[in-house]
mmCIF file as Biopython writes it, N, C-alpha, C and O atoms, coordinates in Angstrom:
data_model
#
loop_
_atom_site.group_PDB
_atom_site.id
_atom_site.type_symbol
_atom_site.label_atom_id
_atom_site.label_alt_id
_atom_site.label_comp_id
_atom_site.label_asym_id
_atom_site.label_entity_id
_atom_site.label_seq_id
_atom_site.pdbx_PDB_ins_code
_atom_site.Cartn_x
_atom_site.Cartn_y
_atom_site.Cartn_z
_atom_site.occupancy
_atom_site.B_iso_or_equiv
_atom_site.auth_seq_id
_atom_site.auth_asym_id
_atom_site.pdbx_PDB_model_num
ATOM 1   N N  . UNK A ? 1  ? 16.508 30.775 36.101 1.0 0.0 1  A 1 
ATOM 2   C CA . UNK A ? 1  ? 15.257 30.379 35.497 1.0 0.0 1  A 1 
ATOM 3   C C  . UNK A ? 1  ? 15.492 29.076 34.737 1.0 0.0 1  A 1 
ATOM 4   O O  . UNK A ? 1  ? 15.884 29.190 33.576 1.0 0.0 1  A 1 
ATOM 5   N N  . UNK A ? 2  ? 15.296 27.799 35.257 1.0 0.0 2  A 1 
ATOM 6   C CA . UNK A ? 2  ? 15.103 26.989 34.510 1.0 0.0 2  A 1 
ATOM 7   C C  . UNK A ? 2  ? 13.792 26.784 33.732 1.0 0.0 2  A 1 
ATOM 8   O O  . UNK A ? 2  ? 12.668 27.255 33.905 1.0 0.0 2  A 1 
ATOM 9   N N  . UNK A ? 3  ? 14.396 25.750 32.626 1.0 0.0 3  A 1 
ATOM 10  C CA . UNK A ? 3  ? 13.372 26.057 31.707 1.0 0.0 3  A 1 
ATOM 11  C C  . UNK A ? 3  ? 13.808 24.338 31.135 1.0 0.0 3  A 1 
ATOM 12  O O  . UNK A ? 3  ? 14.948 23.939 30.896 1.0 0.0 3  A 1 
ATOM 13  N N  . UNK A ? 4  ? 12.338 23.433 31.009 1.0 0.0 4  A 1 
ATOM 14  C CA . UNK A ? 4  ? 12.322 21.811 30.773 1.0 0.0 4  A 1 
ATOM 15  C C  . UNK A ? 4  ? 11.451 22.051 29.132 1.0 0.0 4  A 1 
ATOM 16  O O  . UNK A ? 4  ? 10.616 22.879 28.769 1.0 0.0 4  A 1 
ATOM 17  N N  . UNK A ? 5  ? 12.110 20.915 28.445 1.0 0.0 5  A 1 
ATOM 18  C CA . UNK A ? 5  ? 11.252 20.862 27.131 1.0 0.0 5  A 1 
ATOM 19  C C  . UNK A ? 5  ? 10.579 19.659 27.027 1.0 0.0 5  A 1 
ATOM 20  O O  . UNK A ? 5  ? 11.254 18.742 27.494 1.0 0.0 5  A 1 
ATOM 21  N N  . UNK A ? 6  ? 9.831  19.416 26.725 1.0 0.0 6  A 1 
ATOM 22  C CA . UNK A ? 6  ? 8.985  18.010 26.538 1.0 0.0 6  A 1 
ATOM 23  C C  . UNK A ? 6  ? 8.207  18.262 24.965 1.0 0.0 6  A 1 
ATOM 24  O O  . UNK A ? 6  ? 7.650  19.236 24.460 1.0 0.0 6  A 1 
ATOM 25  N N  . UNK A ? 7  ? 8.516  16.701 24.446 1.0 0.0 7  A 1 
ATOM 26  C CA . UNK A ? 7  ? 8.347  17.122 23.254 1.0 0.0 7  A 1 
ATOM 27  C C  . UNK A ? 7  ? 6.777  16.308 23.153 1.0 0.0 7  A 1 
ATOM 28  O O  . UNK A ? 7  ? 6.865  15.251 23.778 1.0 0.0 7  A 1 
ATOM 29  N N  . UNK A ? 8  ? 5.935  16.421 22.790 1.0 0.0 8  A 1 
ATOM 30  C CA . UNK A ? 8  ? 4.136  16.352 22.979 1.0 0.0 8  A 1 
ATOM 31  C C  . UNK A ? 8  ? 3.862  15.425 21.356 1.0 0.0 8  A 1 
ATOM 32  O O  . UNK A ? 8  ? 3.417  14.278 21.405 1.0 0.0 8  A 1 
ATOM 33  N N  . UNK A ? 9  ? 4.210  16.133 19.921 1.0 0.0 9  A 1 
ATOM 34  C CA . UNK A ? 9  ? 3.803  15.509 18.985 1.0 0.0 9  A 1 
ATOM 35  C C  . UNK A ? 9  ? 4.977  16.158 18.252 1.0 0.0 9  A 1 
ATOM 36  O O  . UNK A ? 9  ? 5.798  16.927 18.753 1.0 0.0 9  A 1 
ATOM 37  N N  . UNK A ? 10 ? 4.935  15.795 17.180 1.0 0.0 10 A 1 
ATOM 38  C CA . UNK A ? 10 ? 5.405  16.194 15.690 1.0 0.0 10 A 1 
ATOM 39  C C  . UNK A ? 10 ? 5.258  17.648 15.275 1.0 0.0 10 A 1 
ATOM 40  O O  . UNK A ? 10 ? 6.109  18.217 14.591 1.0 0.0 10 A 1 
ATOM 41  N N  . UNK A ? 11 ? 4.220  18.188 15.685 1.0 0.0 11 A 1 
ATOM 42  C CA . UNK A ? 11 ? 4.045  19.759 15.760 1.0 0.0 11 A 1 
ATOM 43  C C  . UNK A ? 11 ? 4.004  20.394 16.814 1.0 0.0 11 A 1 
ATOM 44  O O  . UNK A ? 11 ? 3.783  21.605 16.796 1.0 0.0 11 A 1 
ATOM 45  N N  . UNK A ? 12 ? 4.220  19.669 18.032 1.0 0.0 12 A 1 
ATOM 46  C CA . UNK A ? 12 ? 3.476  20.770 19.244 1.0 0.0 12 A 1 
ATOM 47  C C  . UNK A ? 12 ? 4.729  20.784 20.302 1.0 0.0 12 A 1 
ATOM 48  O O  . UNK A ? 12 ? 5.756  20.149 20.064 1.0 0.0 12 A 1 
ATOM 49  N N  . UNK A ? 13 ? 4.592  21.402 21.245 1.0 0.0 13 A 1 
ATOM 50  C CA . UNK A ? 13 ? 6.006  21.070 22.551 1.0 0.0 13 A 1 
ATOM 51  C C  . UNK A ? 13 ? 5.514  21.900 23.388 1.0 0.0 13 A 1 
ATOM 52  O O  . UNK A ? 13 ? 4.990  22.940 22.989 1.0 0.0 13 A 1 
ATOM 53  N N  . UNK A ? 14 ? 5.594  21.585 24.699 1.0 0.0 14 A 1 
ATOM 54  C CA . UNK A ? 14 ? 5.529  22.628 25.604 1.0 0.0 14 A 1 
ATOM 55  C C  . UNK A ? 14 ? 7.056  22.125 26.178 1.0 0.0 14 A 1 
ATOM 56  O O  . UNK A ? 14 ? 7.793  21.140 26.137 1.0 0.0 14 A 1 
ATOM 57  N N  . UNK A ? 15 ? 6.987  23.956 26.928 1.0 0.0 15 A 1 
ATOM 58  C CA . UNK A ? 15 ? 8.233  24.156 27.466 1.0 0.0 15 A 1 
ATOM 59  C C  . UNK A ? 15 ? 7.791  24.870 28.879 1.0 0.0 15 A 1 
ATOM 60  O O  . UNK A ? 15 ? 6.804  25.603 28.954 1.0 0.0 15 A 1 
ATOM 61  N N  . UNK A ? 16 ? 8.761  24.520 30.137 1.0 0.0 16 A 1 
ATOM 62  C CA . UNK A ? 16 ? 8.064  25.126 31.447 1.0 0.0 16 A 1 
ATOM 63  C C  . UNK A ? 16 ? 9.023  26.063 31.688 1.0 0.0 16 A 1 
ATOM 64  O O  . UNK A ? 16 ? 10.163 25.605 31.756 1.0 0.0 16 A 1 
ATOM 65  N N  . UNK A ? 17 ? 8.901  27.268 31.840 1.0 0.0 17 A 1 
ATOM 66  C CA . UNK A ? 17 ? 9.681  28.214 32.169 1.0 0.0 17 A 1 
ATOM 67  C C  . UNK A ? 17 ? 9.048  28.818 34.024 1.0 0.0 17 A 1 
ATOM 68  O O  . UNK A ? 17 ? 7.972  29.313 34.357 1.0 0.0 17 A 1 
ATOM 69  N N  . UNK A ? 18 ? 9.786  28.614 34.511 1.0 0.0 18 A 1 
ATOM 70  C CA . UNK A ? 18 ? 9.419  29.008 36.075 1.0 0.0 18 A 1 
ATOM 71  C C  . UNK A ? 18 ? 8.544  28.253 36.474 1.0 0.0 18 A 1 
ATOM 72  O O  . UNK A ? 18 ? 8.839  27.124 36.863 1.0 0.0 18 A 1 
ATOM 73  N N  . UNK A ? 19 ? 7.131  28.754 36.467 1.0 0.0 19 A 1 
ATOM 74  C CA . UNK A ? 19 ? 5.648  28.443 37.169 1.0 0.0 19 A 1 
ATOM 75  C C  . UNK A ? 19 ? 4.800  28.578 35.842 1.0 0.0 19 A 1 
ATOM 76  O O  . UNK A ? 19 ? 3.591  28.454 35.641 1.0 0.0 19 A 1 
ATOM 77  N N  . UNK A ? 20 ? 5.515  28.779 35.278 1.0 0.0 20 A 1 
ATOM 78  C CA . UNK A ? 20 ? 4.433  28.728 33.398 1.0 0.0 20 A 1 
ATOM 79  C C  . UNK A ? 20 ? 4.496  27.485 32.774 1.0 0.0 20 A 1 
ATOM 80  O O  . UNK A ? 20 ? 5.538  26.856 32.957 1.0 0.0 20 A 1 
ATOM 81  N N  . UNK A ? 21 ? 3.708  27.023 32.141 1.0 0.0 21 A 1 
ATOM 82  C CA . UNK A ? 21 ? 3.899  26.156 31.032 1.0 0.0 21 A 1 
ATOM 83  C C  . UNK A ? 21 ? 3.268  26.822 29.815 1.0 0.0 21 A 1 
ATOM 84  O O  . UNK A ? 21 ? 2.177  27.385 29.720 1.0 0.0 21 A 1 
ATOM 85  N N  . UNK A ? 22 ? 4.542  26.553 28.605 1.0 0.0 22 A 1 
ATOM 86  C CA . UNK A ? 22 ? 3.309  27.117 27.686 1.0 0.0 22 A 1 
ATOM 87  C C  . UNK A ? 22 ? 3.327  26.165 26.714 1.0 0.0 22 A 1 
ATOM 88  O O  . UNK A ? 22 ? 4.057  25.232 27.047 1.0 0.0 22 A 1 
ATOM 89  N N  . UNK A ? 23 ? 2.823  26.021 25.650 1.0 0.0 23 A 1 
ATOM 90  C CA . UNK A ? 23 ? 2.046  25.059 24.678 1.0 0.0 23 A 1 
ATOM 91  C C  . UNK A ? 23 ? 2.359  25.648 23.403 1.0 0.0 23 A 1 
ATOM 92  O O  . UNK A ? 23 ? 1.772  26.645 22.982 1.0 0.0 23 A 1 
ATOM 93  N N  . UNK A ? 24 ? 3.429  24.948 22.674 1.0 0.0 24 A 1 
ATOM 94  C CA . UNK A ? 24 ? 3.753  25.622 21.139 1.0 0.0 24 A 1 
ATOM 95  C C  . UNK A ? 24 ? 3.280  24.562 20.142 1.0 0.0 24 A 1 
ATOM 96  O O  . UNK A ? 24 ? 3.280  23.335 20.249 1.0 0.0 24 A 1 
ATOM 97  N N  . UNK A ? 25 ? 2.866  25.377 19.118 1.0 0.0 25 A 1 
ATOM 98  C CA . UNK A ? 25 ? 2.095  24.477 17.937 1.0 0.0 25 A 1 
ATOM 99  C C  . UNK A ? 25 ? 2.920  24.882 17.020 1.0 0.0 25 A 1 
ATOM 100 O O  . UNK A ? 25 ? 2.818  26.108 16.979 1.0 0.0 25 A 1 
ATOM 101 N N  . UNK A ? 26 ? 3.929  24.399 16.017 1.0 0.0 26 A 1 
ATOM 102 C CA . UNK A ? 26 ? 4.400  24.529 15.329 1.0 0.0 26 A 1 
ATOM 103 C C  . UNK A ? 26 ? 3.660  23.984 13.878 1.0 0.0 26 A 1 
ATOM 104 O O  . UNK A ? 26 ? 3.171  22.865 13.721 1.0 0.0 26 A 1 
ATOM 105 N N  . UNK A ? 27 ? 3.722  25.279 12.682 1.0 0.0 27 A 1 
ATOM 106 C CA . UNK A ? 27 ? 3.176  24.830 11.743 1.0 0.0 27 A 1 
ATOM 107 C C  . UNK A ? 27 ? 3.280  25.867 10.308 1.0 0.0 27 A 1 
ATOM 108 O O  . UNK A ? 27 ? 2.918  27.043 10.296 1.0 0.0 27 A 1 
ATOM 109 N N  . UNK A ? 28 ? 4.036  24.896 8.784  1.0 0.0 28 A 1 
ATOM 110 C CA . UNK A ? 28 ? 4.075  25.644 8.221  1.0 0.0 28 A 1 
ATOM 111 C C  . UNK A ? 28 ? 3.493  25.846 6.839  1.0 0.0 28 A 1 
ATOM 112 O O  . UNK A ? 28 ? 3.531  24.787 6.211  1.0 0.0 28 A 1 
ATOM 113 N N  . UNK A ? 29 ? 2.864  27.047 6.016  1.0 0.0 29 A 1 
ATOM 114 C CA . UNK A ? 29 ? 2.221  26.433 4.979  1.0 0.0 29 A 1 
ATOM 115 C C  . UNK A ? 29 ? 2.602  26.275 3.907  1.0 0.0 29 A 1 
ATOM 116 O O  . UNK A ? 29 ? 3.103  27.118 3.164  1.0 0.0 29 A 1 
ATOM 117 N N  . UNK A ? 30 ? 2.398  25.123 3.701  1.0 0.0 30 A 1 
ATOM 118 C CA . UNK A ? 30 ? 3.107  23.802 2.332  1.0 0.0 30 A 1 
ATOM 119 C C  . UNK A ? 30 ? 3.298  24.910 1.232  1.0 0.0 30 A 1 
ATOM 120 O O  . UNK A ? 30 ? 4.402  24.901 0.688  1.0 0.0 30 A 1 
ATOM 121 N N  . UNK A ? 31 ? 2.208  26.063 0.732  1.0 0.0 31 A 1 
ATOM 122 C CA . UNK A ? 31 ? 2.298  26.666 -0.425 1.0 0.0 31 A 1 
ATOM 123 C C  . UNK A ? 31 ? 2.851  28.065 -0.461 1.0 0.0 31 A 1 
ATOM 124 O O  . UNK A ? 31 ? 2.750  28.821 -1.427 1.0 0.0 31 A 1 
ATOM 125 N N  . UNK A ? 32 ? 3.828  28.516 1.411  1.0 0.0 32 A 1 
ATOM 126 C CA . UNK A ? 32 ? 4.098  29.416 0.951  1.0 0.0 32 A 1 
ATOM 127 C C  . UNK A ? 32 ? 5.162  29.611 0.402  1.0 0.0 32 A 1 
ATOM 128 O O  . UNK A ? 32 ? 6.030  28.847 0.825  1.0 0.0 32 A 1 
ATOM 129 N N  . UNK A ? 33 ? 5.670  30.653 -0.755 1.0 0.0 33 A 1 
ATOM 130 C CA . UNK A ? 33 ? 7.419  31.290 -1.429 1.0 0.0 33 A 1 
ATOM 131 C C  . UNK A ? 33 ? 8.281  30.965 -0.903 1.0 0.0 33 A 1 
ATOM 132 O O  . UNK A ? 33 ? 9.039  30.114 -1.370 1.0 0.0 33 A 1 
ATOM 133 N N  . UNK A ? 34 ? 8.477  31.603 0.386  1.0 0.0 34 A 1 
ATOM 134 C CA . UNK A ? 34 ? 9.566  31.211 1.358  1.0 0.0 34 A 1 
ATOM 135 C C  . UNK A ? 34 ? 9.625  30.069 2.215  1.0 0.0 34 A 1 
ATOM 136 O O  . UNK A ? 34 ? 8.568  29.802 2.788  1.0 0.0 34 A 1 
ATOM 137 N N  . UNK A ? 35 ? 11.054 28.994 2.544  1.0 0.0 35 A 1 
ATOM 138 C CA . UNK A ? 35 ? 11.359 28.127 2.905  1.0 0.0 35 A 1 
ATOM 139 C C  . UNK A ? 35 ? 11.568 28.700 4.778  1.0 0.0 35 A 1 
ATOM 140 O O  . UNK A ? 35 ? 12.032 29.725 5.276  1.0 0.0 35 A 1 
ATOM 141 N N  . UNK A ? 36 ? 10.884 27.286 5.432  1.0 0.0 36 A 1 
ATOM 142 C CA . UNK A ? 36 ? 11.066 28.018 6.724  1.0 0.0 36 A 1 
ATOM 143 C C  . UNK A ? 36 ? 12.745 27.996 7.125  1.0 0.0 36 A 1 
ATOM 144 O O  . UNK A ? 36 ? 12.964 28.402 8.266  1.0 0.0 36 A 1 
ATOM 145 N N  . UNK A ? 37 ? 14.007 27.558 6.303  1.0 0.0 37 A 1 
ATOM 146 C CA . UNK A ? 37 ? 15.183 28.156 6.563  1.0 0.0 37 A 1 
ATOM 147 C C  . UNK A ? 37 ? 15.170 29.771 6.245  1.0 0.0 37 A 1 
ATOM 148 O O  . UNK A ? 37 ? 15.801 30.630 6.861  1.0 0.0 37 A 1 
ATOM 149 N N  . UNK A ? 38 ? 14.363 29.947 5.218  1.0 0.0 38 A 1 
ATOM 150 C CA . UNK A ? 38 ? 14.397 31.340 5.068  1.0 0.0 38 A 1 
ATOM 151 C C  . UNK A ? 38 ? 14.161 32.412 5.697  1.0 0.0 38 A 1 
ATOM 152 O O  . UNK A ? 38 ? 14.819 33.431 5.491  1.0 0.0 38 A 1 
ATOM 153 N N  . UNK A ? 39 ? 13.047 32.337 6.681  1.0 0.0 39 A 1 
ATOM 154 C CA . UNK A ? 39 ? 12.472 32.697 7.422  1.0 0.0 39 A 1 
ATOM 155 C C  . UNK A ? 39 ? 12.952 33.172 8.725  1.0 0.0 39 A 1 
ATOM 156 O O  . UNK A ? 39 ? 12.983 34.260 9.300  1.0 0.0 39 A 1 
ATOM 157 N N  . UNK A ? 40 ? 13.392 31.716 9.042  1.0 0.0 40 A 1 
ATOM 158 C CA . UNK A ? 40 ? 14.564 31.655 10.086 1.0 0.0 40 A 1 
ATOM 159 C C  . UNK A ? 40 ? 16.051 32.705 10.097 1.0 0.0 40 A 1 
ATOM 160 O O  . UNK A ? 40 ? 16.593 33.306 11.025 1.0 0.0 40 A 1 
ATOM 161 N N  . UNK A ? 41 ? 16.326 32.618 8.913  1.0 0.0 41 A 1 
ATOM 162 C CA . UNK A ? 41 ? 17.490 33.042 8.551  1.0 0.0 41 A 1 
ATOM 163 C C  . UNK A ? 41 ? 17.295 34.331 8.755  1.0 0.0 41 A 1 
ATOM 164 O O  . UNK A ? 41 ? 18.306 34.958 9.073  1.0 0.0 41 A 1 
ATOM 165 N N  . UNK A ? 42 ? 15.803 35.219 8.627  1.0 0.0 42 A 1 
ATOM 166 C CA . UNK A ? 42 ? 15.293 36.541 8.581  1.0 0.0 42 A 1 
ATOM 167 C C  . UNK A ? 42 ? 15.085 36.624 9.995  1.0 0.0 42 A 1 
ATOM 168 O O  . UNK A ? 42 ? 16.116 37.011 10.544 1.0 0.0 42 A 1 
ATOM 169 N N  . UNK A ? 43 ? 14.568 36.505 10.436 1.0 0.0 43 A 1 
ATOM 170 C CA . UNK A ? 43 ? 14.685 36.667 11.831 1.0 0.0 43 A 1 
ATOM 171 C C  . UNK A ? 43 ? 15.880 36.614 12.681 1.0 0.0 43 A 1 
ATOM 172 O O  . UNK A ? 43 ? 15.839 37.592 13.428 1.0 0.0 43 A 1 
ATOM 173 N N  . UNK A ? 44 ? 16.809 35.983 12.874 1.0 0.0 44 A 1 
ATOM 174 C CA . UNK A ? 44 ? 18.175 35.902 12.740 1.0 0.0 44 A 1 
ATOM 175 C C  . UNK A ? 44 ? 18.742 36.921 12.514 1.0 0.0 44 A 1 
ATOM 176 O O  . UNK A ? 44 ? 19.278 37.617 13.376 1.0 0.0 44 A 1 
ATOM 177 N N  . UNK A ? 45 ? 18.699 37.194 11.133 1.0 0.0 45 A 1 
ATOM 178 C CA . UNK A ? 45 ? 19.309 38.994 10.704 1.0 0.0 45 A 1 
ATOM 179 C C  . UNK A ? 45 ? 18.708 40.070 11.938 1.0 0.0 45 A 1 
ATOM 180 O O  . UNK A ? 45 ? 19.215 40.857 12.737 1.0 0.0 45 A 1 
ATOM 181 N N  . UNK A ? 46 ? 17.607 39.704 11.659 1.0 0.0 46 A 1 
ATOM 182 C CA . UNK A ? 46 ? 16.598 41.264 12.527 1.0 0.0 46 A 1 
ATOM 183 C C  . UNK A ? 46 ? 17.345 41.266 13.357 1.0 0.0 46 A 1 
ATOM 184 O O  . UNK A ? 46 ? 18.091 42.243 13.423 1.0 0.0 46 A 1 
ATOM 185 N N  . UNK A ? 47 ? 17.496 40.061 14.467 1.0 0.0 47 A 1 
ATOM 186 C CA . UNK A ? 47 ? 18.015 40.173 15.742 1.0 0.0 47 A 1 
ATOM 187 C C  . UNK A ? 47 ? 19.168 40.585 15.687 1.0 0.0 47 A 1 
ATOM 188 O O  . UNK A ? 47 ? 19.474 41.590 16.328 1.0 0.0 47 A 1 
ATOM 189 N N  . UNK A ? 48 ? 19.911 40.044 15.061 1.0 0.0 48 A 1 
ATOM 190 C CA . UNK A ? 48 ? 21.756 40.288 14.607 1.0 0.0 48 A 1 
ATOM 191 C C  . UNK A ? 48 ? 21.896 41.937 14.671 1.0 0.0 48 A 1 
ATOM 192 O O  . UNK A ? 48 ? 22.793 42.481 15.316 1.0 0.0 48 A 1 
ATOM 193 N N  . UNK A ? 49 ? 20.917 42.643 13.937 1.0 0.0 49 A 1 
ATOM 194 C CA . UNK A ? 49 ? 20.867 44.134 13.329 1.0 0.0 49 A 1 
ATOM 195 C C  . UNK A ? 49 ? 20.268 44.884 14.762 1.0 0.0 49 A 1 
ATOM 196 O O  . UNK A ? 49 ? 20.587 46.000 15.171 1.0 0.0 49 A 1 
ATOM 197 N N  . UNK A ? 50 ? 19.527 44.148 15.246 1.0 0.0 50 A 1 
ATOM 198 C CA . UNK A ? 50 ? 18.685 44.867 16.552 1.0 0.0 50 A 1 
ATOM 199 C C  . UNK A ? 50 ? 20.343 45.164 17.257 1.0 0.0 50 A 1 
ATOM 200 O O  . UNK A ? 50 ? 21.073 46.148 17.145 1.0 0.0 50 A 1 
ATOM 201 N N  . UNK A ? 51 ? 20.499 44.116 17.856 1.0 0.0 51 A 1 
ATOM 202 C CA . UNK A ? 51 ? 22.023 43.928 18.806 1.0 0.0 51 A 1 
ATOM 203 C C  . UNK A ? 51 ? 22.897 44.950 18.595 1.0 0.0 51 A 1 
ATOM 204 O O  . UNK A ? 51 ? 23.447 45.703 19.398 1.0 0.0 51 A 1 
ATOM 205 N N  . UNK A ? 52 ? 22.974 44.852 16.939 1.0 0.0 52 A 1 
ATOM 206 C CA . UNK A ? 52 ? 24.097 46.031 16.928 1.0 0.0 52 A 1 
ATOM 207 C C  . UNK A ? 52 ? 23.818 47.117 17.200 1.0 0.0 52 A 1 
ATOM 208 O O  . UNK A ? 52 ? 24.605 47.688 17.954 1.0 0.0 52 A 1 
ATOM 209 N N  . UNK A ? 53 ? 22.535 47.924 16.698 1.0 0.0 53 A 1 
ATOM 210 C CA . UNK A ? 53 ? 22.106 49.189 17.240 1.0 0.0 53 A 1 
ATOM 211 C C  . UNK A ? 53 ? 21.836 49.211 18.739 1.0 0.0 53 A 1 
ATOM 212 O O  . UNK A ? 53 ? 22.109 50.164 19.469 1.0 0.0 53 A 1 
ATOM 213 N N  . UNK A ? 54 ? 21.373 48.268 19.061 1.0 0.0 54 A 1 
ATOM 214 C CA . UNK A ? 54 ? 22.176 48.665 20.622 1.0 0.0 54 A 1 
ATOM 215 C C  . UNK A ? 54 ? 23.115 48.852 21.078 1.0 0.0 54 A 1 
ATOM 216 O O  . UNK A ? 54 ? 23.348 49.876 21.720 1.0 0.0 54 A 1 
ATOM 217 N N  . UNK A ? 55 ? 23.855 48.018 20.905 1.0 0.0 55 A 1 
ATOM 218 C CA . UNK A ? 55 ? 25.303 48.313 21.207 1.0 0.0 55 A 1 
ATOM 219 C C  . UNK A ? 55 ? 26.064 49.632 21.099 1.0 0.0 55 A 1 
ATOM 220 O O  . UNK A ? 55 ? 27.024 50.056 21.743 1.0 0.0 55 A 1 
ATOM 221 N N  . UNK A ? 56 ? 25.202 50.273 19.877 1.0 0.0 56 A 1 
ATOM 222 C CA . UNK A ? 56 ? 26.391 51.477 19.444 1.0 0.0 56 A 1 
ATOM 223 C C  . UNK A ? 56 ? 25.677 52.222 20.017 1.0 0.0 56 A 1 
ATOM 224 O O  . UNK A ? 56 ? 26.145 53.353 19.890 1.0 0.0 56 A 1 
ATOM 225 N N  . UNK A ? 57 ? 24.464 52.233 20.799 1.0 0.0 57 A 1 
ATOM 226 C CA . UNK A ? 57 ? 23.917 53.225 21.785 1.0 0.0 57 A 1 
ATOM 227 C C  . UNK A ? 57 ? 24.686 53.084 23.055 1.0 0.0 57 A 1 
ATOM 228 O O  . UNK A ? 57 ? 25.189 54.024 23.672 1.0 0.0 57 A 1 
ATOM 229 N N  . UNK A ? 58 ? 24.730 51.879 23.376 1.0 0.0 58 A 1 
ATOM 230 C CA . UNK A ? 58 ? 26.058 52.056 25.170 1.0 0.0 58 A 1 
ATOM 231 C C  . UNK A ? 58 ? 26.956 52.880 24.883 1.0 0.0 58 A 1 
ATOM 232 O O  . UNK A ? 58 ? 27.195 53.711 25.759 1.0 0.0 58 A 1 
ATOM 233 N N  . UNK A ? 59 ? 27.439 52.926 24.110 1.0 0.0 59 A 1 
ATOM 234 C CA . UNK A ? 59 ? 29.013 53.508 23.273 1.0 0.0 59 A 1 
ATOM 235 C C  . UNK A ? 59 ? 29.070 54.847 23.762 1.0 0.0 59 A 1 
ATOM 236 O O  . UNK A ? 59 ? 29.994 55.587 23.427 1.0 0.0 59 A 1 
#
């Protein structure tokens, strides 16, 4: 599955995966608590934590 990035604006990108194109709008708000490293960093974990409980299910 290749997959091409083209970058569109400052907020937006599409990316073509197969026979799809899809259209990302990136955007974050100025006043919220959390920093979008933070965010990032949380999502990151989830996945990190997902992985492992899988894993110890093959087991």
């Amino acid at each position: 599955m290749k997959q091409k990035k083209q970058d569109v604006g400052s907020n937006s990108f599409t990316r073509h995966i197969g026979t799809t194109v899809y259209q990302v709008k990136v955007f974050f708000d100025e006043s919220a608590e959390t920093s979008a490293e933070d965010k990032l960093m949380h999502l990151i974990s989830n996945d990190l934590s997902i992985g492992k409980s899988n894993n110890s299910n093959c087991e």
